[in-house]
VOFI-842240 format. One line per field, with one value per residue (C-alpha): residue number from 1; residue in one letter; x, y, z. Coordinates in pm, 1 decimal, decimal comma, padded with zeros to 6 digits, m for minus. Layout:
REM VOFI-842240
i <- NUM  ...
aa <- A  ...
u <- X  ...
v <- Y  ...
w <- Z  ...
***
This chain:
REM VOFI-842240
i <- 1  2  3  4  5  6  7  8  9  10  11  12  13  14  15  16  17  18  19  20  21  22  23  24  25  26  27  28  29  30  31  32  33  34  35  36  37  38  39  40  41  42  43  44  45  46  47  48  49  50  51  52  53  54  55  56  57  58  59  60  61  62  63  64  65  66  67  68  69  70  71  72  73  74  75  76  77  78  79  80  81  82  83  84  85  86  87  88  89  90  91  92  93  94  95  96  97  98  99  100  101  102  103  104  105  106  107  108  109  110  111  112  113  114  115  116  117  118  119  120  121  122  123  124  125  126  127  128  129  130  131  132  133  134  135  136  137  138  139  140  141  142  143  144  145  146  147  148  149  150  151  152  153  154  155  156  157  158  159  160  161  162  163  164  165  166  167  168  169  170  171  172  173  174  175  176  177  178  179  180  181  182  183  184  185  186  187  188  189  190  191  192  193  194  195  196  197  198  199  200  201  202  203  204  205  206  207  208  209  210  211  212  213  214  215  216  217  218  219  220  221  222  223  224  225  226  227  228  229  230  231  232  233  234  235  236  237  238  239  240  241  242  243  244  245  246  247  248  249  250  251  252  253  254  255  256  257  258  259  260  261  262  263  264  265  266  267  268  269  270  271  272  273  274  275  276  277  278  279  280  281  282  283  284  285  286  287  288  289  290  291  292  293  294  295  296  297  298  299  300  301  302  303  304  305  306  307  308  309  310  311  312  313  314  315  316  317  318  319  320  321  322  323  324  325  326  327  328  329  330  331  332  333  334  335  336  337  338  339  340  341  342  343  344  345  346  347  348  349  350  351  352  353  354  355  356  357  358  359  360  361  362  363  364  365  366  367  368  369  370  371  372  373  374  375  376  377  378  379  380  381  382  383  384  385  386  387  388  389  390  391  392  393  394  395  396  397  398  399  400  401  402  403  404  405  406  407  408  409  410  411  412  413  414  415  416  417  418  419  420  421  422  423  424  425  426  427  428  429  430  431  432  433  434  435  436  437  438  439  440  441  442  443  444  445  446  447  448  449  450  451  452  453  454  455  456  457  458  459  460  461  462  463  464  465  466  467  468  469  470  471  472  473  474  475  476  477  478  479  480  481  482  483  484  485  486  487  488  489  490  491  492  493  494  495  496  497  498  499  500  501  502  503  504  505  506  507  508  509  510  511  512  513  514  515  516  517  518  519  520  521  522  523  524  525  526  527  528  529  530  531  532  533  534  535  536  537  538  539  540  541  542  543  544
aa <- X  X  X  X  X  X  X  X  X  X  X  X  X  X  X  X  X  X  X  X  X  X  X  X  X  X  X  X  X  X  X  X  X  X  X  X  X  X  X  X  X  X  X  X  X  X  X  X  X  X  X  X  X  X  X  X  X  X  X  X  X  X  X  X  X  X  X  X  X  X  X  X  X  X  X  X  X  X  X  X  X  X  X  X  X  X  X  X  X  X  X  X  X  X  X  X  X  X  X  X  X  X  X  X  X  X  X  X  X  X  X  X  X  X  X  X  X  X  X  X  X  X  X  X  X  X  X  X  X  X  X  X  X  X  X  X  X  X  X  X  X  X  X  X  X  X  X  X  X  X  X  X  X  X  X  X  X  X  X  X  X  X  X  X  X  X  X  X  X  X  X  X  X  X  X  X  X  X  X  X  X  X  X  X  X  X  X  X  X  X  X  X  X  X  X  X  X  X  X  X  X  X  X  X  X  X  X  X  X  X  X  X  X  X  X  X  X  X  X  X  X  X  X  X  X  X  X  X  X  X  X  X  X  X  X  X  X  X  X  X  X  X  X  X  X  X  X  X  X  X  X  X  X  X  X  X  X  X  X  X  X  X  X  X  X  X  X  X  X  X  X  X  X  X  X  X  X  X  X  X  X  X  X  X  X  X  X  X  X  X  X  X  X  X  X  X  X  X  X  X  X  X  X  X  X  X  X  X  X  X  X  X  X  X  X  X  X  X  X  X  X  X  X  X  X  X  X  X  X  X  X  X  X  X  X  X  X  X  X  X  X  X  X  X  X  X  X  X  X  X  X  X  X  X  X  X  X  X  X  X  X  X  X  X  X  X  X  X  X  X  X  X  X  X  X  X  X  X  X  X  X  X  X  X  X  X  X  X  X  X  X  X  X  X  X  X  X  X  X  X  X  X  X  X  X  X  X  X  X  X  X  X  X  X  X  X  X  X  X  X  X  X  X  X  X  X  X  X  X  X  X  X  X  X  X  X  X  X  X  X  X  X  X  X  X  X  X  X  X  X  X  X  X  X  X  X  X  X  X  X  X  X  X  X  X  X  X  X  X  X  X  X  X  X  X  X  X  X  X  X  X  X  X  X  X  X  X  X  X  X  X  X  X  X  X  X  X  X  X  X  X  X  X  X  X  X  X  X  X  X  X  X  X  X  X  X  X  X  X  X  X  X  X  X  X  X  X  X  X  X  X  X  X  X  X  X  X  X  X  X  X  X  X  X
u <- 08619,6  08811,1  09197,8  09357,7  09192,5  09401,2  09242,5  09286,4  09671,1  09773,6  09540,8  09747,8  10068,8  10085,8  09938,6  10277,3  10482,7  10312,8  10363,8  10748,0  10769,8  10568,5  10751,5  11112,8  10975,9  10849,6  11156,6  11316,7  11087,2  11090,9  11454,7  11486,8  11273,4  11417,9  11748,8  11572,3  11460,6  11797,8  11988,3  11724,3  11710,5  12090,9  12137,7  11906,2  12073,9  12396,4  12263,6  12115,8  12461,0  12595,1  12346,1  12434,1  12753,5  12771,0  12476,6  12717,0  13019,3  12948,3  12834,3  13147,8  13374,8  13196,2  13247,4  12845,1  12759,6  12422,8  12324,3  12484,3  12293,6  11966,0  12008,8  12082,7  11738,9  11551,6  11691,7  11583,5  11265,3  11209,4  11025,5  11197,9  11530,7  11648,5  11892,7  12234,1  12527,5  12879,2  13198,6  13532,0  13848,1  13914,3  13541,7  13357,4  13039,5  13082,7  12660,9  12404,1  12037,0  11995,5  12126,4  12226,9  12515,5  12696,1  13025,8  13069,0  13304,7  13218,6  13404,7  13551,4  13396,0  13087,3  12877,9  12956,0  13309,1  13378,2  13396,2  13692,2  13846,5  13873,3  14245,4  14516,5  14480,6  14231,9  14119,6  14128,6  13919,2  13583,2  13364,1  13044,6  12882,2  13084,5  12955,7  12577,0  12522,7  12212,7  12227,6  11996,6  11975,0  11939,5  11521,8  11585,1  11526,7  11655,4  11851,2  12018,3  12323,8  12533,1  12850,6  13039,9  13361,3  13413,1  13791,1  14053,8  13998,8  14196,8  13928,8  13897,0  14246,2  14277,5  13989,0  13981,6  13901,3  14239,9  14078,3  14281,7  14614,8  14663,5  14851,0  14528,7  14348,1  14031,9  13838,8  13515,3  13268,0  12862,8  12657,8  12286,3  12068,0  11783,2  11437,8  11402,6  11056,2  10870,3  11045,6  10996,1  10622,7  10617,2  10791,8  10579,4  10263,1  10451,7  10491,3  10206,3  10019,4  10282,7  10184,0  09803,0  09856,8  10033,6  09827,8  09541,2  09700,5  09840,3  09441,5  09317,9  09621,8  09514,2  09168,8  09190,8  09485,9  09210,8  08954,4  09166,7  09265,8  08932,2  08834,2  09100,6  09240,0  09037,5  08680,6  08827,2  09025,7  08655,5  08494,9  08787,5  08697,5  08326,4  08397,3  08642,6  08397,5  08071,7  08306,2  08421,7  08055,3  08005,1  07788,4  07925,2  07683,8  07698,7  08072,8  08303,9  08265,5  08530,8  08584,5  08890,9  09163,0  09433,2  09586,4  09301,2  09057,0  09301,1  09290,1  08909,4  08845,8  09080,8  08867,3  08572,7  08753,4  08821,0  08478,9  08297,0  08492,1  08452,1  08081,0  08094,3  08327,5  08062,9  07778,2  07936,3  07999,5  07664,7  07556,7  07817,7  07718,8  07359,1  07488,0  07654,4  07359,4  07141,6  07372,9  07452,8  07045,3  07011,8  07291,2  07146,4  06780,7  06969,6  07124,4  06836,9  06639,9  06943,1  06952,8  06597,4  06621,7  06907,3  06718,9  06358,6  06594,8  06727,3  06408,2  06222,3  06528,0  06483,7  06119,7  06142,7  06377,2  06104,5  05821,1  05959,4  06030,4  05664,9  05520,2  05706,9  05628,2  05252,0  05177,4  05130,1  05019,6  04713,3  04652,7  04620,4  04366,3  04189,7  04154,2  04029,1  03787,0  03628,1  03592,5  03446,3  03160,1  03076,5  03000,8  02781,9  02416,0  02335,6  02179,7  02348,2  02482,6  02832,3  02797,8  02825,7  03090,3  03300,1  03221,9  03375,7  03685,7  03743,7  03721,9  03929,6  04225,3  04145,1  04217,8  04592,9  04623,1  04594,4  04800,3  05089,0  05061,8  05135,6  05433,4  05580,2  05483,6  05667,2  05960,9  06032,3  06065,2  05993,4  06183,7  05958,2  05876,1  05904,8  05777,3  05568,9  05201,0  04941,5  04915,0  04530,6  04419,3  04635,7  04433,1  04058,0  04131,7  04218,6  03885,8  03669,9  03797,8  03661,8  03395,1  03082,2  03187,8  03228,7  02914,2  02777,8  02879,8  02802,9  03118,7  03199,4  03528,4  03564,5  03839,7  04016,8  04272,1  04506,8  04401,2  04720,5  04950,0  05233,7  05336,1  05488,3  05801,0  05659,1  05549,8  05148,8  05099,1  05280,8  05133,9  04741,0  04873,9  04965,9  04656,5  04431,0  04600,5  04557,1  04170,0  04101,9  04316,0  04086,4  03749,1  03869,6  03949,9  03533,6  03400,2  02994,2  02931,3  03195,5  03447,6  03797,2  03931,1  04200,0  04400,1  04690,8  04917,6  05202,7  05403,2  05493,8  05870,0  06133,5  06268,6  06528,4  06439,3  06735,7  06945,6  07198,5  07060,7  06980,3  06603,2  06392,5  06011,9  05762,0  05400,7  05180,6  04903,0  04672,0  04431,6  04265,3  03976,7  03717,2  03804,1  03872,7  04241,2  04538,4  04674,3  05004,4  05204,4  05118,7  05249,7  05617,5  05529,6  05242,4  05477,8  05682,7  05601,9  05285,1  05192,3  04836,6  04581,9  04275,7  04089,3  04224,5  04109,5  04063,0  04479,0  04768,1  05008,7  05217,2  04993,1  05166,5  05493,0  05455,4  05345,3  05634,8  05848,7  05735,4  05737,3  06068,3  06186,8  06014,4  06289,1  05972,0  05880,4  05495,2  05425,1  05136,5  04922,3  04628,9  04394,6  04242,5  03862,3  03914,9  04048,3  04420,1  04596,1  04815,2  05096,2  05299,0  05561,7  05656,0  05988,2  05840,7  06146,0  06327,3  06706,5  06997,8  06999,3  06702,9  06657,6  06883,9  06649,3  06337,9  06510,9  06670,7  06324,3  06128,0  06348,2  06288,3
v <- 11321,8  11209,7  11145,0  11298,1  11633,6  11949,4  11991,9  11636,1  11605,4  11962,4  11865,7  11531,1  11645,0  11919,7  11676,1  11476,0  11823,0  11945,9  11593,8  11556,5  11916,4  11864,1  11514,3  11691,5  11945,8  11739,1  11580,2  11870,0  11996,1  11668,8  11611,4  11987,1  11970,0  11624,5  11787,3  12083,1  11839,5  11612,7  11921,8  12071,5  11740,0  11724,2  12101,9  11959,8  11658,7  11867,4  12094,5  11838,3  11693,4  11996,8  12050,9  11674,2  11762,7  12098,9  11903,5  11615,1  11794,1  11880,8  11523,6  11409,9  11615,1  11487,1  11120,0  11073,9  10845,5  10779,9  11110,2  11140,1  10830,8  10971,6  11299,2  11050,1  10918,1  11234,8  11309,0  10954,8  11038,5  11328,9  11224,0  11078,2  11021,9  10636,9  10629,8  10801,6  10671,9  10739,0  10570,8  10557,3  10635,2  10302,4  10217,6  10086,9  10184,2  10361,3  10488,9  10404,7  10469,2  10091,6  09892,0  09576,0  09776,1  09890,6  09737,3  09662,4  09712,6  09957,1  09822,1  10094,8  10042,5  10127,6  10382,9  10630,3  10557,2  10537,3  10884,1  10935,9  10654,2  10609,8  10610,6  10453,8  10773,0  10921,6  11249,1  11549,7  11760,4  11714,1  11972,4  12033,5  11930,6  11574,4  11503,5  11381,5  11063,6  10889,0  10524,1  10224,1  09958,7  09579,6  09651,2  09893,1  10179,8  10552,4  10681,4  11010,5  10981,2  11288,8  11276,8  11486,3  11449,1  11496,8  11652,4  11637,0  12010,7  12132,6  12104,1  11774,3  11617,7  11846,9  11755,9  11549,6  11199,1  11213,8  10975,8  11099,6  11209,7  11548,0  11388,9  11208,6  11478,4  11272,5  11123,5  10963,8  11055,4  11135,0  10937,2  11059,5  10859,5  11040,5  10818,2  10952,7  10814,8  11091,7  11320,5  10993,4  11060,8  11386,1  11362,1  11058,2  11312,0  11604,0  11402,9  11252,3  11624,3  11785,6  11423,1  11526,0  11892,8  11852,5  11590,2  11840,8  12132,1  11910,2  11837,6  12196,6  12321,2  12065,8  12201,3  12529,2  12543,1  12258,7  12535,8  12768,9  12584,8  12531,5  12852,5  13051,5  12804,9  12525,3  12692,4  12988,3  12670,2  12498,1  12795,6  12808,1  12455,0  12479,6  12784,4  12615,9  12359,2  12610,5  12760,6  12414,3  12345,1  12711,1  12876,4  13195,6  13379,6  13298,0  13421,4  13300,3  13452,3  13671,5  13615,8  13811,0  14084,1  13842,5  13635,6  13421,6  13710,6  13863,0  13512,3  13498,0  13884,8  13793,2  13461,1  13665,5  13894,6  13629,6  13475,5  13818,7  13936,0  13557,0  13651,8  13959,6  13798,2  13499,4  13819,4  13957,7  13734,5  13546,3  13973,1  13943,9  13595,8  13690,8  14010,1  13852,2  13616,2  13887,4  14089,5  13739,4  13712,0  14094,7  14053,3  13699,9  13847,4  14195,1  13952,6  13755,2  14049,7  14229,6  13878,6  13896,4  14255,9  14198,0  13888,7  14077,8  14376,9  14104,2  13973,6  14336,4  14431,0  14119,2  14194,2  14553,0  14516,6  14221,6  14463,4  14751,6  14528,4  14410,3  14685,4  14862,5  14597,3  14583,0  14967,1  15018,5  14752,5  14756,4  15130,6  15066,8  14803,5  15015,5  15278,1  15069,4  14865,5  15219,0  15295,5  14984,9  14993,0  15352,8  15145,5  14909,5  14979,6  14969,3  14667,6  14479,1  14086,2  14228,7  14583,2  14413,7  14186,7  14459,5  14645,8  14354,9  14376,9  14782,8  14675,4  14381,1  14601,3  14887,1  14616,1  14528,1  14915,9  14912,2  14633,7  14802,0  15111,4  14929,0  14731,1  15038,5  15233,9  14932,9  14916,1  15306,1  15296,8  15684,6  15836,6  16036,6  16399,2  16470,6  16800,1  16854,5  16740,9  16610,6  16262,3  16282,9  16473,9  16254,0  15942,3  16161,8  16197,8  15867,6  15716,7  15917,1  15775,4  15424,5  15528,4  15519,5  15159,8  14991,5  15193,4  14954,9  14649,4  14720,5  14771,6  15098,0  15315,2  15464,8  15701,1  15706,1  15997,3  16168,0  16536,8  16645,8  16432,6  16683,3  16730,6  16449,9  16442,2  16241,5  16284,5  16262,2  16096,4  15796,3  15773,2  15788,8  15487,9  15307,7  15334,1  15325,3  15016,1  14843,3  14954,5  14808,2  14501,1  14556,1  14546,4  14283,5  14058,2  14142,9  13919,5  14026,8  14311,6  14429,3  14682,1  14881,4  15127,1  15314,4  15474,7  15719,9  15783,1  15844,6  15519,5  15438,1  15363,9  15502,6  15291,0  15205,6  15293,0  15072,1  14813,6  14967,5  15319,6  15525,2  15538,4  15798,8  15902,6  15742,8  15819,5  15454,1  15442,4  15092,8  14974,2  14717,0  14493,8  14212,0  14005,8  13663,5  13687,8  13571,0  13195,6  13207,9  13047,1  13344,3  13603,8  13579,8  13623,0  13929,9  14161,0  13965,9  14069,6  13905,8  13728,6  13741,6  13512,2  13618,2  13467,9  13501,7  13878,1  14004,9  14121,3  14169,5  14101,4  14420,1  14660,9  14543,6  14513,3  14872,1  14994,8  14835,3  15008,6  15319,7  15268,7  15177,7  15463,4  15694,7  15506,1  15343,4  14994,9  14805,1  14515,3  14252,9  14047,6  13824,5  13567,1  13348,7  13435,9  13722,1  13960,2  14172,7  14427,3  14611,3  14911,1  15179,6  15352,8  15645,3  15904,4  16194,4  16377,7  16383,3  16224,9  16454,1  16482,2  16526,9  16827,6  17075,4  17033,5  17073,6  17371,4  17551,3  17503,5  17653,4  17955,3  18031,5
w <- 10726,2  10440,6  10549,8  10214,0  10305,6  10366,3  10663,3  10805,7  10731,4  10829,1  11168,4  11199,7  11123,0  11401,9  11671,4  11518,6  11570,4  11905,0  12104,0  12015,5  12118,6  12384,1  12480,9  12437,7  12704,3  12905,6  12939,3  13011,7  13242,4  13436,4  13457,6  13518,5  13841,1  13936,8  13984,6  14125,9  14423,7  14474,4  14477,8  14738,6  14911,0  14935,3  15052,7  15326,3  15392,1  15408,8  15642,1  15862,4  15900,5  16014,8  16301,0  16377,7  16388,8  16577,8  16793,0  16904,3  16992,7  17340,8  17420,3  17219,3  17437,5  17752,8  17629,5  17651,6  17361,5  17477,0  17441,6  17126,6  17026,8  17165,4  16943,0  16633,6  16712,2  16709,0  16401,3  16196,9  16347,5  16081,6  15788,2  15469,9  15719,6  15663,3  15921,9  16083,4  16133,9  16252,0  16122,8  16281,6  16097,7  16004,2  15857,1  16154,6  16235,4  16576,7  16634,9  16413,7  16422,2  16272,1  16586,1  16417,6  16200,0  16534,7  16555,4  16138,9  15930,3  15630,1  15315,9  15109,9  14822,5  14967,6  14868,2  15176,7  15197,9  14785,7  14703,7  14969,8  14900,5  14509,4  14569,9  14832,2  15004,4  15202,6  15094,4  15342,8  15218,7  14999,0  14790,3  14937,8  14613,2  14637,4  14989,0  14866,9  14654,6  14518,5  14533,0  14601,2  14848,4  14795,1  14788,7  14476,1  14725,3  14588,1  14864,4  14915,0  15135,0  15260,7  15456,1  15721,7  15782,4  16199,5  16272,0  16556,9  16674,1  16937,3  17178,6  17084,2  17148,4  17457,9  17641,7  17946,4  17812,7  17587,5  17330,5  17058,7  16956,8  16762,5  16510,6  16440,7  16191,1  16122,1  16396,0  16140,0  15962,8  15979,0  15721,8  15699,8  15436,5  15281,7  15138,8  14782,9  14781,2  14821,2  14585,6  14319,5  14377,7  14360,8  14014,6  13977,6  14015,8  13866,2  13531,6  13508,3  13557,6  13286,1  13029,8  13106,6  13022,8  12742,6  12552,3  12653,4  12449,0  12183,7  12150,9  12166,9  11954,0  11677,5  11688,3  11699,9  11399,3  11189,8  11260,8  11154,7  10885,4  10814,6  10834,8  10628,6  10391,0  10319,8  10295,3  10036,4  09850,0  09876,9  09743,6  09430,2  09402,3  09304,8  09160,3  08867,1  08866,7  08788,2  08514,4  08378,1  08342,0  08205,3  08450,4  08472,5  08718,6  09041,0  09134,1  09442,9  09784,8  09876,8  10260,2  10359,4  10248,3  10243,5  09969,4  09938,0  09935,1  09682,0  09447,4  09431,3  09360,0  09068,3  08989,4  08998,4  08775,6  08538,6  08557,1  08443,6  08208,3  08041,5  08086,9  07897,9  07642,6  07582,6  07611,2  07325,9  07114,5  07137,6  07053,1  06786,1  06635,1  06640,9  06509,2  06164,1  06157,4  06123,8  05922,0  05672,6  05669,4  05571,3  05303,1  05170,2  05114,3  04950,2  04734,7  04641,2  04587,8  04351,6  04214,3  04133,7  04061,9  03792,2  03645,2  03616,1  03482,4  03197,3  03141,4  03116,1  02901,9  02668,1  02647,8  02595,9  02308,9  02173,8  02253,3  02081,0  01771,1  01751,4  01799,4  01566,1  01293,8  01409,5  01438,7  01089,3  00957,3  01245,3  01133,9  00749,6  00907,1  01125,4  00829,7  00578,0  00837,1  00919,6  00557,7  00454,7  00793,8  00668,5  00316,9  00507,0  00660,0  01016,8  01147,0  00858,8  00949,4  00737,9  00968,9  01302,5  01158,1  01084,3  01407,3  01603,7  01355,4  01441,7  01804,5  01820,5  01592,5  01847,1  02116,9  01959,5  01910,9  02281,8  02318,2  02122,4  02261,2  02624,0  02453,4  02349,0  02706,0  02877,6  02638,9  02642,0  03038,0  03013,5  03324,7  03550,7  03548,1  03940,7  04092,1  04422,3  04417,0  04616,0  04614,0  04746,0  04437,5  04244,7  04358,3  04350,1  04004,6  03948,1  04142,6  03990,8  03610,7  03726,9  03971,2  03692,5  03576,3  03935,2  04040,6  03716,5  03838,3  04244,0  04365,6  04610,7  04625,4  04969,8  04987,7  05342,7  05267,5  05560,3  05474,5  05635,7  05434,5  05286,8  04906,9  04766,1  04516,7  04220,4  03843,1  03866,9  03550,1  03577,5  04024,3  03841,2  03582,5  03865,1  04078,4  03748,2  03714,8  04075,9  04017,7  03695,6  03867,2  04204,3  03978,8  03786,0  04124,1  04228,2  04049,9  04242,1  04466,6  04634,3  04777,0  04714,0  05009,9  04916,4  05186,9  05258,6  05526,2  05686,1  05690,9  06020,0  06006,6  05783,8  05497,8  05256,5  04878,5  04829,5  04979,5  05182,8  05171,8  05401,9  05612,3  05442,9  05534,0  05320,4  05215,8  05215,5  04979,3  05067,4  04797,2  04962,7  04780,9  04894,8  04564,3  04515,0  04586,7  04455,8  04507,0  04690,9  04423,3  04205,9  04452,5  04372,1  03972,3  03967,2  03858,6  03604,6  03241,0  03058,2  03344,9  03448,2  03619,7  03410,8  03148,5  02787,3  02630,6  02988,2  02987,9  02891,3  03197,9  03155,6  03404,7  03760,6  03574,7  03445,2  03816,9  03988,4  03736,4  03829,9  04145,6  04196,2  03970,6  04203,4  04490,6  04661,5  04726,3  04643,4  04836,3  04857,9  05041,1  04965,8  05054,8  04824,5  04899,7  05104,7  04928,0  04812,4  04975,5  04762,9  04979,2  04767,3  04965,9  04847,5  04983,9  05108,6  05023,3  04695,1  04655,5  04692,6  04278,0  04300,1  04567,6  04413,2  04090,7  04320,5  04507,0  04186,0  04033,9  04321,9  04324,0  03918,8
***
């Protein structure tokens, strides 16, 4: 046991308190009884003196001092009696029980004669309290000695022998001595017993307040201890025991307290730091994307205007060209080196017709046309445009269409440019025999058309092909303007920029995934439902 504990010193401290308690009343107790006995002793004493007295007279009277003598010997015979003695008036010693003493002279300053003669005269009469005396002998002996005082009664100084006068009012005195040794072992055994008792309860007091102690203050301040010391560390779960109703009890249900509602305050905000990371993530990729968004919108902006301009200065000049080349191959025979020539001339200006016509489809942006259709006839039609030249170069369209899909708010035309476009893209990507699934559904969670808006239901079209894929580097840039992976002649770059365009006008999303060798998955999301602009069009126009 440590000796700075709480429990140690409060243990210590009342052994301290208890046994000067205890020794104060002990003292008490002891000098308490003591008196208790000498004044018992001396009542006896006293009383013993008087039945000496009253004992004597007759043999006084008859002038017998043996048998006065004789009854002074029965008496010393009792237990704890020292001896008996008579004085005469003037001090000597008249009848003793002690032989040698007969005959002496008792000095006034002696113990039995002191007390009635502390001054030049004798007193007469003495308190019954003032007759007894402790004192000790030349041995160190405690003796109790009592006195009686034997008068001149009238039967005294009128009886035959005529000893005394009756002017003579004091004929001696009757000293009795008392042992004290008995009573100084009983106190002896008395204090020893009270020392022994009381060092036994100081013990068991000490222990049974340290267990106490123990038990109601230092365990609960124990408990607070490891308990601060959990929290300083910062485990709050395990809480402190609450072991009573008292003030203790009271101070660690308010710990506790303290310690869960720390928890929940470190619960939430862990929930709300995860909470704005997530949120600051969201918000960062919104911004990239708007970034991205705003910079493609810049860049389709700059092209457009650059589109339109070329293809405005192009246009005619290419169809003067392509009049004049037909004119001059209707000139020329078939078969003819200059024929062929000029066939490859109408194609090639047919080509940058094409070309133009796709500058100036890009750079109008036309807005869509929306009404209620069905997106699974939309893409039959579309397959079906580009089913006889895959079928030419081995490669199957399997159609995997949700026949319960609902109408869909879109403009038709510009839904079959974009899925004529992933085909040509998909047949393009197949470079032997090969595969394209295309697939519709229900998507299976609700999305944002925009950042920020609200969850809508979406339609998911999947045009999946077994091509060669598309290198990851390239993903981020398929849909920028003019770029293309293909060989020079094969295209133009503007058909995935076009169908993301229209896409995202029609508030959906088109995503992407490849593997170089394994093929590309390309997913349109489409709203089910139209906007809120867009709805009162679609519900005025359904009532006309």
């Amino acid at each position: 046991m440590r000796l700075q504990t709480l429990k140690f010193r409060v243990g210590f401290y009342l052994a301290i308190a208890l046994t000067v308690a205890t020794l104060l009343f002990t003292v008490l107790v002891v000098r308490y009884q003591r008196n208790q006995l000498l004044q018992e002793a001396a009542n006896h004493v006293t009383q013993l003196s008087d039945v000496i007295t009253k004992s004597t007279r007759f043999a006084m009277l008859q002038n017998q001092p043996d048998y006065v003598h004789r009854i002074l010997l029965d008496v010393v015979n009792q237990e704890s009696i020292d001896k008996v003695r008579i004085f005469s008036k003037d001090g000597r010693i008249i009848d003793s029980t002690y032989t040698p003493e007969i005959g002496q002279k008792v000095d006034r300053k002696a113990e039995a004669c002191f007390r009635c003669h502390e001054s030049e005269q004798p007193l007469q009469q003495i308190a019954r309290s003032d007759r007894s005396r402790v004192f000790s002998n030349p041995e160190g002996k405690r003796l109790l000695g009592s006195m009686a005082v034997i008068r001149n009664e009238p039967s005294c100084y009128t009886a035959a022998c005529h000893v005394h006068t009756k002017a003579q009012s004091v004929l001696g005195v009757l000293d009795i001595v008392y042992s004290l040794d008995e009573i100084d072992r009983t106190m002896q055994r008395s204090l020893i017993t009270i020392i022994a008792f009381s060092i036994g309860f100081v013990v068991v007091a000490s222990l049974l307040v340290s267990l106490f102690v123990h038990r109601l203050v230092y365990v609960p301040l124990r408990d607070m201890d490891a308990g601060a010391g959990r929290l300083a560390s910062g485990n709050l779960e395990q809480l402190i025991p609450v072991r009573s109703n008292d003030e203790f009890g009271e101070l660690a249900a308010s710990f506790n307290a303290m310690t869960r509602a720390l928890r929940n305050s470190q619960v939430e905000l862990r929930e709300w730091g995860r909470t704005l990371e997530e949120k600051v993530a969201k918000r960062t990729r919104e911004l990239r994307i708007a970034e991205a968004e705003a910079a493609r919108g810049e860049k389709l902006a700059s092209v457009g205007l650059l589109a339109a301009g070329i293809a405005h200065e192009l246009n005619n000049p290419l169809t003067g060209v392509l009049t004049f080349s037909h004119l001059i191959r209707k000139k020329m025979p078939d078969g003819s080196p200059e024929a062929e020539d000029m066939d490859l001339v109408i194609r090639e200006t047919k080509r940058c017709a094409a070309i133009i016509r796709r500058l100036l489809d890009f750079a109008r942006e036309k807005k869509p046309e929306k009404k209620y259709g069905d997106l699974n006839q939309i893409i039959e039609e579309t397959a079906r445009l580009v089913e006889q030249p895959a079928h030419l170069r081995d490669i199957q369209i399997d159609l995997e269409l949700d026949r319960e899909l609902p109408q869909v708010w879109v403009d038709a035309d510009q839904i079959k440019q974009v899925v004529m476009n992933m085909l040509v893209n998909a047949q393009h990507a197949i470079e032997e025999k090969g595969s394209i699934t295309i697939r519709t559904r229900r998507s299976p969670e609700a999305r944002s058309p925009e950042p920020g808006a609200r969850p809508v239901p979406m339609v998911e079209i999947s045009i999946i092909d077994t091509g060669c894929g598309i290198p990851e580097k390239n993903l981020k840039r398929i849909f920028d303007p003019f770029f293309t992976s293909k060989e020079v002649g094969k295209g133009t770059g503007l058909g995935l920029s076009v169908s993301h365009g229209i896409v995202q006008a029609h508030g959906g999303t088109i995503e992407v995934q490849s593997q170089v060798g394994e093929g590309t998955t390309f997913r349109i999301c489409l709203p089910l439902e139209p906007p809120t602009d867009d709805a009162s069009t679609a519900s005025s126009g359904s009532s006309q």
